[in-house]
N, C-alpha and C positions, 0 to 999 in steps of 0.2 A: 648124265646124259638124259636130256627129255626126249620120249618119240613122241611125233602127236598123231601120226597115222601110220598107215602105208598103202602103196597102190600097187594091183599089179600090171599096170601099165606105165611106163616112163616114158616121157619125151623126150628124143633126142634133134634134138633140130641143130642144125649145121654144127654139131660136133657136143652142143651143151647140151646137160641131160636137168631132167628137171620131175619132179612128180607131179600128178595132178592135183594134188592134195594139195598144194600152195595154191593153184590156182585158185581151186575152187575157196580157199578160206581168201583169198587178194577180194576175188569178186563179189564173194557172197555178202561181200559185208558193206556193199553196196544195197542200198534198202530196196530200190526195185527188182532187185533177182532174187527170186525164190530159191533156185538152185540151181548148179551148172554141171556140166557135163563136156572135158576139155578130151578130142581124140588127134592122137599123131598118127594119120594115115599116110604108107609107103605108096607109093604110087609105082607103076607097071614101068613108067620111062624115067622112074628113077628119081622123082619130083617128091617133096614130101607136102602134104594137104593138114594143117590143122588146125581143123572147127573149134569152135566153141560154142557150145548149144545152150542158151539160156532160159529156164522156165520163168516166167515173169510173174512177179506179184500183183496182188489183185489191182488195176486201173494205170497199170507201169502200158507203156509204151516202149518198142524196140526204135527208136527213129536215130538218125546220124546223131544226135548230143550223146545218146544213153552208151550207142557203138563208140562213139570218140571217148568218156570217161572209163568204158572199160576197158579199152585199148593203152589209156595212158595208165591207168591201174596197173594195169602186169606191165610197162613198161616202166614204171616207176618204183614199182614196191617188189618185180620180180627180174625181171631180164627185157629187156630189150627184143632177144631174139624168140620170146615164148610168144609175142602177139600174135595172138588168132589170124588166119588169112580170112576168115569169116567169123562172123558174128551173127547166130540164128536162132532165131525165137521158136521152141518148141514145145508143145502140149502140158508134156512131163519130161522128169527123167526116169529111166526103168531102173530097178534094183530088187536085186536076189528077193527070195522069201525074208530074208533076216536083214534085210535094210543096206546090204551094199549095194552103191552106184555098180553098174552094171558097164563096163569100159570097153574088155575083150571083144565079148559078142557083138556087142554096135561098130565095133572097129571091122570087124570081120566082116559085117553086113557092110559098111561102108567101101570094101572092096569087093566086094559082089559076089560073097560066100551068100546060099541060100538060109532062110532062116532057120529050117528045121537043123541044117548041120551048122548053125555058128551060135545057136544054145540051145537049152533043154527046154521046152516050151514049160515043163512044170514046175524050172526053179524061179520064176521070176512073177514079177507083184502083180504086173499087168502086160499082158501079152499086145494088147490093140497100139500099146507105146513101141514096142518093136515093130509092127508094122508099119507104123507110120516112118522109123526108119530105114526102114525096106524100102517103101517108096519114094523119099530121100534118094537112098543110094541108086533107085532106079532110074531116078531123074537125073542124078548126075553121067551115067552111065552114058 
């Protein structure tokens, strides 16, 4: 048995579950993504929302071809029903002091948990990335 990672958030979309850790290795191996960030957010009426936030590398563009190749990526090399409902081009992505992707708390934030109670302002790399998805989730709100 190989493990190559683990996450501690899983996606469950309409009954398959999935890690994000596949995503992010389907995508990242895609040269314009620096790195990604895949969240399954529950929704209040029951709907399920999930992003895929992608940090782009230097002179990468986010335009429909980049969304279309990484939409048929996970649809091809992962599941069909893991494709992102969005595709968004973000700053960074945030991660703990010791270099984990940071999943939980952005998910939390993405359901309109404030920041102070959906992480610890001093466990994470760069704080100004969590606000900026705070303001995210306030837009969508």
């Amino acid at each position: 048995m190989i493990i190559h990672g683990r996450s501690d958030s899983t996606l469950n979309r309409q009954g398959v579950r999935m890690g994000s850790a596949d995503i992010y290795e389907a995508v990242e191996r895609l040269p314009e993504i620096r790195e990604s960030l895949v969240i399954g957010v529950e929704q209040p009426d029951g709907g399920y929302w999930m992003p895929l936030f992608v940090h782009l590398a230097p002179g990468a563009t986010l335009d429909d071809a980049l969304r279309d190749r990484i939409k048929r990526t996970i649809r091809e090399q992962l599941s069909p029903r893991h494709v992102p409902d969005e595709v968004i081009a973000v700053p960074g992505i945030p991660h703990t002091l010791t270099g984990k992707r940071i999943e939980v708390p952005i998910k939390r934030l993405l359901q309109g948990t404030p920041l102070d109670k959906a992480v610890n302002p001093g466990s994470v790399d760069d704080l100004d990335l969590l606000r900026f998805y705070e303001g995210l989730a306030d837009k969508r709100a």
